[in-house]
C-alpha positions in Angstrom: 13.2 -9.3 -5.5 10.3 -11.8 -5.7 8.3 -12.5 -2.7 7.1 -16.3 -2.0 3.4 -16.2 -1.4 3.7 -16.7 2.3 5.7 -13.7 2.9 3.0 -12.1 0.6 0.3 -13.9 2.9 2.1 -13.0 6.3 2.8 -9.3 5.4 -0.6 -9.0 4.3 -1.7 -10.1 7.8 0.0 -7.6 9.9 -0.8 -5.1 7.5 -4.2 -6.0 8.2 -4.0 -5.8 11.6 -1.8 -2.5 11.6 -4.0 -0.7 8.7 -7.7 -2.2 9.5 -10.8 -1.0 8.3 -9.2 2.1 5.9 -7.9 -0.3 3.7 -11.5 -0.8 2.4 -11.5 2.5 1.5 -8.4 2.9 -0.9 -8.7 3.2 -4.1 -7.4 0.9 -7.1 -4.5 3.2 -7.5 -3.9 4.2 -3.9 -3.7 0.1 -3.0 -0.8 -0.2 -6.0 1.2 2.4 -4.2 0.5 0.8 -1.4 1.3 -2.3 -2.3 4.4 -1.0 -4.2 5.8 0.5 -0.6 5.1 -2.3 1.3 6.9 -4.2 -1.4 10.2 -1.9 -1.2 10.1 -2.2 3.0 10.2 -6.1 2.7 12.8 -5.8 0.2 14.6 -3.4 2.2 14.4 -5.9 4.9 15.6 -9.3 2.8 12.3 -10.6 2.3 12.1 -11.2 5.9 8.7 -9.9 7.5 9.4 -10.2 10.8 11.8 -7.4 10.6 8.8 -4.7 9.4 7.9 -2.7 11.9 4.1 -1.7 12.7 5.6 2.2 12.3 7.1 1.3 8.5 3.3 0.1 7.9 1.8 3.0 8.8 4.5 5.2 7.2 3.4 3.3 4.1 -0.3 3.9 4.3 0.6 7.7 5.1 2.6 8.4 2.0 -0.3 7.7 0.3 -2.0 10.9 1.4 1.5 12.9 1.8 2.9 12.2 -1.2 0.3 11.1 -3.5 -2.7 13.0 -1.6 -5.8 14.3 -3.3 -4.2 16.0 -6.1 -3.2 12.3 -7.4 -6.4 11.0 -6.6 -8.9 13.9 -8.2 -6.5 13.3 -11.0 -7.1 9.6 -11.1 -11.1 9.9 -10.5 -11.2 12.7 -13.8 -9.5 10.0 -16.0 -12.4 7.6 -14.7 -14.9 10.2 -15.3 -13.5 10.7 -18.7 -13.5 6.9 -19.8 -16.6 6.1 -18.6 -18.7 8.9 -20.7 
């Protein structure tokens, strides 16, 4: 399903409000799954943001750390190491 870019723009708002400051502090890959669960909850719910739920946000953000904790991102910071030399 594509998203218009004010259901984008709206989502990203209460996600913003829900999520705050720790977003600054994702990484690049960390903010794709983010994005990518935020973007199967609004699908889930037709496209229609209203229906997300503060609690789905948050479950979002967490399965960043639960599923895809640290050994994903010491994984991902090793490849950057790697490149970079």
């Amino acid at each position: 399903m594509e998203f218009t870019a004010k259901q984008i723009d709206d989502l990203a708002r209460i996600v913003a409000r829900v999520i705050g400051d720790k977003l600054s502090g994702l990484s690049k890959p960390q903010r794709d799954i983010l994005n990518h669960q935020l973007a199967r909850t609004l699908e889930d719910r037709d496209g229609d943001v209203s229906k997300v739920t503060d609690d789905e946000i948050i479950g979002c953000y967490e399965m960043i750390f639960e599923v895809w904790g640290a050994p994903f991102e010491a994984h991902y910071q090793e490849l950057q190491r790697q490149k970079n030399k």
